[in-house]
HTML snippet that shows the backbone in 3Dmol.js (N, CA, C, O; Angstrom):
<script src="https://3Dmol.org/build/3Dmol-min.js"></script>
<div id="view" style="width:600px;height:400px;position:relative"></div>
<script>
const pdb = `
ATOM      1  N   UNK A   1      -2.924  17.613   1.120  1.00  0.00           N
ATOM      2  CA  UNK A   1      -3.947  16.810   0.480  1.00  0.00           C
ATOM      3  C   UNK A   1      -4.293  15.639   1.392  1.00  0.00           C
ATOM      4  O   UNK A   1      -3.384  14.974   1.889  1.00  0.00           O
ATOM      5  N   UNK A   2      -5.567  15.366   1.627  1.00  0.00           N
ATOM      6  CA  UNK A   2      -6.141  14.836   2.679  1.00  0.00           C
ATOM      7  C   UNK A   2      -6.387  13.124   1.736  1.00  0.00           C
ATOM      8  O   UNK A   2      -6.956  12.815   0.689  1.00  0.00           O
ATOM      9  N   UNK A   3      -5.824  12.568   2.507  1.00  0.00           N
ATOM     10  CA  UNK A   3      -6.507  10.864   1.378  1.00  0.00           C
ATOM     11  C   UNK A   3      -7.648  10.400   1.856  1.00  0.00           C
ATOM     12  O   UNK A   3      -8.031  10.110   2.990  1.00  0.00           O
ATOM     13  N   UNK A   4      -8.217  10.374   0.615  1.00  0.00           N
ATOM     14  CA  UNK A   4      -9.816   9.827   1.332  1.00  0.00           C
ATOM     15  C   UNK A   4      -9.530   8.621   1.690  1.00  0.00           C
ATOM     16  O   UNK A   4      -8.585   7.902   1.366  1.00  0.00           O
ATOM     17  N   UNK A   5     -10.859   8.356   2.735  1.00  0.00           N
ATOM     18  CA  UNK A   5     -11.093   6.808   3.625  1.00  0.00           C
ATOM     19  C   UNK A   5     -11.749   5.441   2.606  1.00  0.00           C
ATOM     20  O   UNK A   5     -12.154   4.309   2.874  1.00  0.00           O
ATOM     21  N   UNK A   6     -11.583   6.324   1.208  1.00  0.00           N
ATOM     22  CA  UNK A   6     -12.122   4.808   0.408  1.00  0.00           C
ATOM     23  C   UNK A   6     -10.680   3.681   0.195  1.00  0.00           C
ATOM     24  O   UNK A   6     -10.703   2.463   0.014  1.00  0.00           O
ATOM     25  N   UNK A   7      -9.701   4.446   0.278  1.00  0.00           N
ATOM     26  CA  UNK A   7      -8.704   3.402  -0.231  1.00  0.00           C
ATOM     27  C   UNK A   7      -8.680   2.194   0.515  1.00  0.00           C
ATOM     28  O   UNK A   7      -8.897   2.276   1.724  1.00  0.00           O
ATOM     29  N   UNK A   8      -8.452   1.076  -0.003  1.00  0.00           N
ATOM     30  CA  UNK A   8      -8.483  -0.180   0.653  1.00  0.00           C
ATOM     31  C   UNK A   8      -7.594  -0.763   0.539  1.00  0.00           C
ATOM     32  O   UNK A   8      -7.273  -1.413  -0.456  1.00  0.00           O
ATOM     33  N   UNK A   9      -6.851  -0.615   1.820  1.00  0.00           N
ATOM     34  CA  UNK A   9      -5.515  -1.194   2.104  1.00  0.00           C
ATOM     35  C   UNK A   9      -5.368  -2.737   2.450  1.00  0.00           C
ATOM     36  O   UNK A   9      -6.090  -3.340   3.244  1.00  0.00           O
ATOM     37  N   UNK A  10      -4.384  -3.243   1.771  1.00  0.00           N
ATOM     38  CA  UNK A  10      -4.716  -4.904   2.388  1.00  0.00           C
ATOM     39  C   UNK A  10      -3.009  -4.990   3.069  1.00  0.00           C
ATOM     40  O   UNK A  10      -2.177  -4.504   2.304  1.00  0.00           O
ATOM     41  N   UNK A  11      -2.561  -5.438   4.129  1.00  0.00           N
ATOM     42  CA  UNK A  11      -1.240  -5.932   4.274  1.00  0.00           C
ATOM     43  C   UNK A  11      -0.845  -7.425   5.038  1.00  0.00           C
ATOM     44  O   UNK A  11      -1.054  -7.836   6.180  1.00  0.00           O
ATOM     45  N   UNK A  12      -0.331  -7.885   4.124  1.00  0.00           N
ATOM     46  CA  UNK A  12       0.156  -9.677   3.947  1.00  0.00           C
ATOM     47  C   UNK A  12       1.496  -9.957   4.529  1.00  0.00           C
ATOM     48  O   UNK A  12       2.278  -9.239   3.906  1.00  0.00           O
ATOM     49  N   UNK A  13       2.073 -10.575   5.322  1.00  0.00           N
ATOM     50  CA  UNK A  13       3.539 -10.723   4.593  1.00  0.00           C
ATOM     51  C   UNK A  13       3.723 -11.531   3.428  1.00  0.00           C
ATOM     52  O   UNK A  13       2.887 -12.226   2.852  1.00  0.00           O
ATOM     53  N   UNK A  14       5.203 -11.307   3.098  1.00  0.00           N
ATOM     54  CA  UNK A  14       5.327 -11.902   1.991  1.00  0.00           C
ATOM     55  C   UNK A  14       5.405 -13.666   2.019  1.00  0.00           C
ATOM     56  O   UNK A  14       5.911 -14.131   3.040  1.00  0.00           O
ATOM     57  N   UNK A  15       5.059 -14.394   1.244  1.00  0.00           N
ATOM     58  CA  UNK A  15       4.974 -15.879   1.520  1.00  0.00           C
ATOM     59  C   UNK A  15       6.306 -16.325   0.764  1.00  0.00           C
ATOM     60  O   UNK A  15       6.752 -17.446   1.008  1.00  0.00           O
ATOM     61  N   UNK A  16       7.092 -15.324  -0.330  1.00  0.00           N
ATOM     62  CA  UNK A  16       8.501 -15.433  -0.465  1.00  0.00           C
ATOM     63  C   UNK A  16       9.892 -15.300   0.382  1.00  0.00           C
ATOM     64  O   UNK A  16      10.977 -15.880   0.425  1.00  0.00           O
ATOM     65  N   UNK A  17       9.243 -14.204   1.030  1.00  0.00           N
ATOM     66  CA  UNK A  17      10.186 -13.173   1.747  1.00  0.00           C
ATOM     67  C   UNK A  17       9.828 -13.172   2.816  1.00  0.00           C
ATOM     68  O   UNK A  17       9.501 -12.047   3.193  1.00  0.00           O
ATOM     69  N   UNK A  18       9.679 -14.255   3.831  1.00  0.00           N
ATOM     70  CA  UNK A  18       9.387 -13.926   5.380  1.00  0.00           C
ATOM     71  C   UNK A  18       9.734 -13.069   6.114  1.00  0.00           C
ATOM     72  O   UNK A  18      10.952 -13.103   6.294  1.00  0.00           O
ATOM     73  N   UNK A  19       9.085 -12.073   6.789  1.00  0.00           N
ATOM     74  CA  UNK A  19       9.272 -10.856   7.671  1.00  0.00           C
ATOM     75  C   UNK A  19       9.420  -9.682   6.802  1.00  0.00           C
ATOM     76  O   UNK A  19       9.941  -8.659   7.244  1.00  0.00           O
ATOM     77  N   UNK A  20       8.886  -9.784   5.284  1.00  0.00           N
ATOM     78  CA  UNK A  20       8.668  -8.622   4.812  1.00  0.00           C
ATOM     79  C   UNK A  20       7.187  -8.776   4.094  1.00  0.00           C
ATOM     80  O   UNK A  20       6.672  -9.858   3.815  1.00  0.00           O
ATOM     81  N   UNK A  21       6.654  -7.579   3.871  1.00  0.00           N
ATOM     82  CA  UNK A  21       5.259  -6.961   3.600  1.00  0.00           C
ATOM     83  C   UNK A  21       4.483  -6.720   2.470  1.00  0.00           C
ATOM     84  O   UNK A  21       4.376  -5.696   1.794  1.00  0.00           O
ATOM     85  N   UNK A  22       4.162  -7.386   2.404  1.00  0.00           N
ATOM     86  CA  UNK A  22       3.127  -6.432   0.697  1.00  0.00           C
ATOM     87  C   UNK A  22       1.862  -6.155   0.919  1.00  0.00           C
ATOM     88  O   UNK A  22       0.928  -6.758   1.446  1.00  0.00           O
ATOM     89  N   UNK A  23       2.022  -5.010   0.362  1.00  0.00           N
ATOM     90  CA  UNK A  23       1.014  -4.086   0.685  1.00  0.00           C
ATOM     91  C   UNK A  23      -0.170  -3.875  -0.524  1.00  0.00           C
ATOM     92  O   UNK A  23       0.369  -3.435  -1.540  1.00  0.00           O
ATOM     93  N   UNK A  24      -1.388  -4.037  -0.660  1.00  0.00           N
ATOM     94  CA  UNK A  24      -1.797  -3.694  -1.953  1.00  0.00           C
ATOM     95  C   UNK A  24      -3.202  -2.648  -1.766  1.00  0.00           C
ATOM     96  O   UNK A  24      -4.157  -3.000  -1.072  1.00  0.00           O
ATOM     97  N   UNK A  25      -3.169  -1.598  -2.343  1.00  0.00           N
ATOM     98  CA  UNK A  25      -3.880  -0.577  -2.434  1.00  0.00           C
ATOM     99  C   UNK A  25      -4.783  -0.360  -3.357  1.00  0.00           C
ATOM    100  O   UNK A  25      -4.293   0.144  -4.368  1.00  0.00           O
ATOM    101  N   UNK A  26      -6.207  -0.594  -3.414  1.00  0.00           N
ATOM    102  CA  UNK A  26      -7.525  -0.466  -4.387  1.00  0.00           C
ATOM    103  C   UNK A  26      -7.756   1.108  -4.052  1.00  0.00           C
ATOM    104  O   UNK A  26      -7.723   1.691  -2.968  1.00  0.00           O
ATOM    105  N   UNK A  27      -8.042   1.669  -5.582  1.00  0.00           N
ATOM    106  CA  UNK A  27      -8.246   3.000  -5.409  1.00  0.00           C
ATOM    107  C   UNK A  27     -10.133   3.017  -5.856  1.00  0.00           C
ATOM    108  O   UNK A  27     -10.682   2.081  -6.437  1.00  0.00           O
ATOM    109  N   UNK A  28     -10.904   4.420  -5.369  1.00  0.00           N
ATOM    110  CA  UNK A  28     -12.606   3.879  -5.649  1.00  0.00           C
ATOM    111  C   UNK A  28     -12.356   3.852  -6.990  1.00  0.00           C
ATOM    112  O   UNK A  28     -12.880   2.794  -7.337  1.00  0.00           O
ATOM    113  N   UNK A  29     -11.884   4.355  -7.950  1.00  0.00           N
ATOM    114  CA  UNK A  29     -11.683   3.678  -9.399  1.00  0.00           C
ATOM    115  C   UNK A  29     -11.165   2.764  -9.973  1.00  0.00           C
ATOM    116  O   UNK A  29     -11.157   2.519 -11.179  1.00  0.00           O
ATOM    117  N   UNK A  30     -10.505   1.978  -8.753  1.00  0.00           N
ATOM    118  CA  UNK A  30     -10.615   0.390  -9.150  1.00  0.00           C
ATOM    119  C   UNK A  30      -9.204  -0.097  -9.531  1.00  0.00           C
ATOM    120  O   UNK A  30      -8.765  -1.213  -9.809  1.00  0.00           O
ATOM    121  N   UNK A  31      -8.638   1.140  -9.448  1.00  0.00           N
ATOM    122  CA  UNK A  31      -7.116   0.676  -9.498  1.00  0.00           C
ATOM    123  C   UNK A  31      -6.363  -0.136  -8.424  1.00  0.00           C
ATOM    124  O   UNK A  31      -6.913  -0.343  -7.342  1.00  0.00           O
ATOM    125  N   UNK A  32      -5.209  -0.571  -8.664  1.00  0.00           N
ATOM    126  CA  UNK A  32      -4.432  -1.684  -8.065  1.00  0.00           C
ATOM    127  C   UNK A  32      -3.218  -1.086  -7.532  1.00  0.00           C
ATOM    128  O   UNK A  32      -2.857  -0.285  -8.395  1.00  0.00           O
ATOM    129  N   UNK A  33      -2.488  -1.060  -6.662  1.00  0.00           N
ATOM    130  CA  UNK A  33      -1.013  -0.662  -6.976  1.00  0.00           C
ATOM    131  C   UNK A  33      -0.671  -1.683  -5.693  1.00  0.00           C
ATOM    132  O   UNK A  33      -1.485  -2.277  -4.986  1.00  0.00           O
ATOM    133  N   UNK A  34       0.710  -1.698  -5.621  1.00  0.00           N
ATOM    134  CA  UNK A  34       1.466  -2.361  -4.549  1.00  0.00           C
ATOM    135  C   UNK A  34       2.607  -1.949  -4.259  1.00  0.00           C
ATOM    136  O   UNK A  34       3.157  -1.426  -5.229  1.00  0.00           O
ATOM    137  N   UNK A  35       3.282  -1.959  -3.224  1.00  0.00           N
ATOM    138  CA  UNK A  35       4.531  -1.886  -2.596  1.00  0.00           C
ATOM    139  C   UNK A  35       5.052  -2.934  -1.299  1.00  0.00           C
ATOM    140  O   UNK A  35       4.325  -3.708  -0.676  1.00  0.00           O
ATOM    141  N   UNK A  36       6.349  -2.737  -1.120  1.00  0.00           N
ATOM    142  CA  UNK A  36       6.999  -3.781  -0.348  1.00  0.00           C
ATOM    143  C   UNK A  36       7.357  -2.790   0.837  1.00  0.00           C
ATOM    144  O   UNK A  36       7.429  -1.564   0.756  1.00  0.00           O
ATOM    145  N   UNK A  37       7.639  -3.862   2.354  1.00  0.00           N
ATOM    146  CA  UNK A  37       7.703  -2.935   3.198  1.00  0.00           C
ATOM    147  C   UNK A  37       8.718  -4.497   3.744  1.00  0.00           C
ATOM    148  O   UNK A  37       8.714  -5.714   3.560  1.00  0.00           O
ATOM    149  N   UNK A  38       9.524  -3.404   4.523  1.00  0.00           N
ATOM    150  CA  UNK A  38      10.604  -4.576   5.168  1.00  0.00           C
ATOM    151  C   UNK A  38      10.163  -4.711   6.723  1.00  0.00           C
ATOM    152  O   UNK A  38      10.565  -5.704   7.330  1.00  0.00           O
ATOM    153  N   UNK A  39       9.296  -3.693   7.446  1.00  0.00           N
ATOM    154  CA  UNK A  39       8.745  -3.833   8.582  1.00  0.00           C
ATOM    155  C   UNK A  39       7.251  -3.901   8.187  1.00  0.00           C
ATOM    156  O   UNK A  39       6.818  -3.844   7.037  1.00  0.00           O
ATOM    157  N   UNK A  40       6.549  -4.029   9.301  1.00  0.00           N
ATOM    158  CA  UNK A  40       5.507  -4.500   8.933  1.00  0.00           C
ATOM    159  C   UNK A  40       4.427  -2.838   9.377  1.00  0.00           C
ATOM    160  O   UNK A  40       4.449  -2.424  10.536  1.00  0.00           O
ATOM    161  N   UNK A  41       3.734  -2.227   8.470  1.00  0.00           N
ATOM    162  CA  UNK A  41       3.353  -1.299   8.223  1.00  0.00           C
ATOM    163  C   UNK A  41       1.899  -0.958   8.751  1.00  0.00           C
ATOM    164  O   UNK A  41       1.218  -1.954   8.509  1.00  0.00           O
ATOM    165  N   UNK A  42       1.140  -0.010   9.354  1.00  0.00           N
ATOM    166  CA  UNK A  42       0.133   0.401   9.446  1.00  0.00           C
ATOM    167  C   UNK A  42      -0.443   0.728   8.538  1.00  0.00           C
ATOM    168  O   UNK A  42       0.146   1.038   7.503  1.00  0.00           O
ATOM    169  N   UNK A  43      -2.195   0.768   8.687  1.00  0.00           N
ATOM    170  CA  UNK A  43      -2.892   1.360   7.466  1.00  0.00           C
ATOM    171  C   UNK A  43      -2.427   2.814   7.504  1.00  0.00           C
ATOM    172  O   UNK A  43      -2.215   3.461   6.479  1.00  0.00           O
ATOM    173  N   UNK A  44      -2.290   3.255   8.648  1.00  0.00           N
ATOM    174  CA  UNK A  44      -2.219   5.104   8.946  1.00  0.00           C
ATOM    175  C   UNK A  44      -0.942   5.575   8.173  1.00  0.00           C
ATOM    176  O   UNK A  44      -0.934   6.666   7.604  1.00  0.00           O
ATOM    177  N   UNK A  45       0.448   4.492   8.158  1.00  0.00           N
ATOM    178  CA  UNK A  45       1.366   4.840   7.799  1.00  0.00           C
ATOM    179  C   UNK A  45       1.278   5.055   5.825  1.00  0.00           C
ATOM    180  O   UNK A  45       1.819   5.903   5.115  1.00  0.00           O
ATOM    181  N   UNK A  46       0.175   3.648   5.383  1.00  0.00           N
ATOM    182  CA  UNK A  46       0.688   3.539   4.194  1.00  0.00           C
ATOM    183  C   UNK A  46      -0.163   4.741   4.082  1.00  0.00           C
ATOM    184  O   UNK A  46       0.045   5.244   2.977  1.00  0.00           O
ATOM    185  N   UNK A  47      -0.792   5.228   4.570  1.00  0.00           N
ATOM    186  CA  UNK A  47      -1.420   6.573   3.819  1.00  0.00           C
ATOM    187  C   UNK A  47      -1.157   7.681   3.619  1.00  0.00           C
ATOM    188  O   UNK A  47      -1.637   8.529   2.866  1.00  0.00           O
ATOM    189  N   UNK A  48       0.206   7.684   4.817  1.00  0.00           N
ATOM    190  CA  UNK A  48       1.078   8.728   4.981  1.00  0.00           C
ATOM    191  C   UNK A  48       1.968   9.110   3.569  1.00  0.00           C
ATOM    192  O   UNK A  48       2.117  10.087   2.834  1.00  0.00           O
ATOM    193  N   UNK A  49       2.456   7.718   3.670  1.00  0.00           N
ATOM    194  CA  UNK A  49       3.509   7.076   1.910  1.00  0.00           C
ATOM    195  C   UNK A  49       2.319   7.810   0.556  1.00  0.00           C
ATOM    196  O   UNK A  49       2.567   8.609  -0.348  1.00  0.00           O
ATOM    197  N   UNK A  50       1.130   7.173   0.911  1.00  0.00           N
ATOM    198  CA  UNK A  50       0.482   7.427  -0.009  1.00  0.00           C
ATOM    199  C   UNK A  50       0.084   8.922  -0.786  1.00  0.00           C
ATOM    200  O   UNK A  50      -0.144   9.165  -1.972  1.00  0.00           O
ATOM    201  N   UNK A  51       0.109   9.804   0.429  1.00  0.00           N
ATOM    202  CA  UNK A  51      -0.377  10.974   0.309  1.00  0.00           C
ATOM    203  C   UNK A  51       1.353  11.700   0.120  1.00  0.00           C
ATOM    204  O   UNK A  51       1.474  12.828  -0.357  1.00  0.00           O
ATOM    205  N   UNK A  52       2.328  11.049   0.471  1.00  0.00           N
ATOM    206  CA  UNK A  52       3.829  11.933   0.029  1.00  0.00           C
ATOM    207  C   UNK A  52       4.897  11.547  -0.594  1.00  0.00           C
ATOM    208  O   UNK A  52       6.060  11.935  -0.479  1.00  0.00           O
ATOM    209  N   UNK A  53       4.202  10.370  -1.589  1.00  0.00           N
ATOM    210  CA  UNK A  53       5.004  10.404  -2.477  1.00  0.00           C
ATOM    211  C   UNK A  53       4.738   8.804  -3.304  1.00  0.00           C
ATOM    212  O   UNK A  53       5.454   7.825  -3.094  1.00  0.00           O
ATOM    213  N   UNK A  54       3.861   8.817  -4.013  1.00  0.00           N
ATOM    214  CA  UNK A  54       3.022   7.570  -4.643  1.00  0.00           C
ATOM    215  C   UNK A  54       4.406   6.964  -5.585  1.00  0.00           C
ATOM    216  O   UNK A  54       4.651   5.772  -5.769  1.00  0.00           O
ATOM    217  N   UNK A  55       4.924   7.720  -5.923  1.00  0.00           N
ATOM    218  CA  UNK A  55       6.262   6.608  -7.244  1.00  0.00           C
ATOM    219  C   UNK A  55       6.698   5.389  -6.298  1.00  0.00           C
ATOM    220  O   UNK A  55       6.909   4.469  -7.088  1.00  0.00           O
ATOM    221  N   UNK A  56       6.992   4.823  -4.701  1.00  0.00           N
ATOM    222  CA  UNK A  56       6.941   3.572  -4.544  1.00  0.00           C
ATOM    223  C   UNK A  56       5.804   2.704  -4.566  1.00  0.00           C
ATOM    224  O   UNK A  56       6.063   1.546  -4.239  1.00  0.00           O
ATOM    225  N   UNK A  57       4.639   2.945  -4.857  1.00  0.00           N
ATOM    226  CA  UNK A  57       3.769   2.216  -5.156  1.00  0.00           C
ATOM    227  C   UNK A  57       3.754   1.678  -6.674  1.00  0.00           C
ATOM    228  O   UNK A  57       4.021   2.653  -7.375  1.00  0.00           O
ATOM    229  N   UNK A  58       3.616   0.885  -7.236  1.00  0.00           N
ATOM    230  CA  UNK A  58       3.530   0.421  -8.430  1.00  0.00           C
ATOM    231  C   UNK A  58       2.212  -0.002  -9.126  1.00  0.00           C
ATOM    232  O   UNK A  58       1.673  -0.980  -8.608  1.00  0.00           O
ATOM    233  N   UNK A  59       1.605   0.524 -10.166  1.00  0.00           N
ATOM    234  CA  UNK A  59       0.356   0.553 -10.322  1.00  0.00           C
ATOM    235  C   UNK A  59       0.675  -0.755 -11.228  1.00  0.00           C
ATOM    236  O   UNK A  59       1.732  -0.917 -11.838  1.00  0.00           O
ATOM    237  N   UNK A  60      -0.509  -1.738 -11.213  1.00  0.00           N
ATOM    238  CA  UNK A  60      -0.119  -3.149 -11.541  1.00  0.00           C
ATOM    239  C   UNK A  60      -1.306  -3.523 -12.691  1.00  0.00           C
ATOM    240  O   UNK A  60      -1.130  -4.502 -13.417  1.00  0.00           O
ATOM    241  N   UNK A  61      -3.021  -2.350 -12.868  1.00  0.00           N
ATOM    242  CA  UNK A  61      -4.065  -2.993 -13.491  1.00  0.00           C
ATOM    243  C   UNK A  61      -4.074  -1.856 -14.857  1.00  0.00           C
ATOM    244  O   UNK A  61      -4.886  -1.995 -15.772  1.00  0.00           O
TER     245      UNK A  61
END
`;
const viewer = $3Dmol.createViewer("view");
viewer.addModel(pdb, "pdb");
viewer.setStyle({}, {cartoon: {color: "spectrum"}});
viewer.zoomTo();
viewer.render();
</script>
């Protein structure tokens, strides 16, 4: 399953947790989700995560 190019990936570090990541993912239906990353992550990678295995993402809206 191919992930489409609408998702809109944002990645921050954390302003709690210095040198770790949050990641937050808008889906085109407007959904929210997020996950934590302890290195600091590519868009290519989170899509990888995204497309094999969504339960660490946390849908938040």
């Amino acid at each position: 399953m191919k992930t489409p190019k609408s998702l809109n990936i944002q990645i921050n570090e954390s302003t709690l947790f210095p040198g770790r990541y949050n990641v937050r993912v808008v889906t085109r239906s407007g959904k929210i989700y997020i996950a934590d990353y302890a290195d600091q992550p590519t868009d290519e990678m989170v899509r990888e995560q995204w497309n094999q295995d969504r339960r660490w993402f946390t849908h938040i809206n």
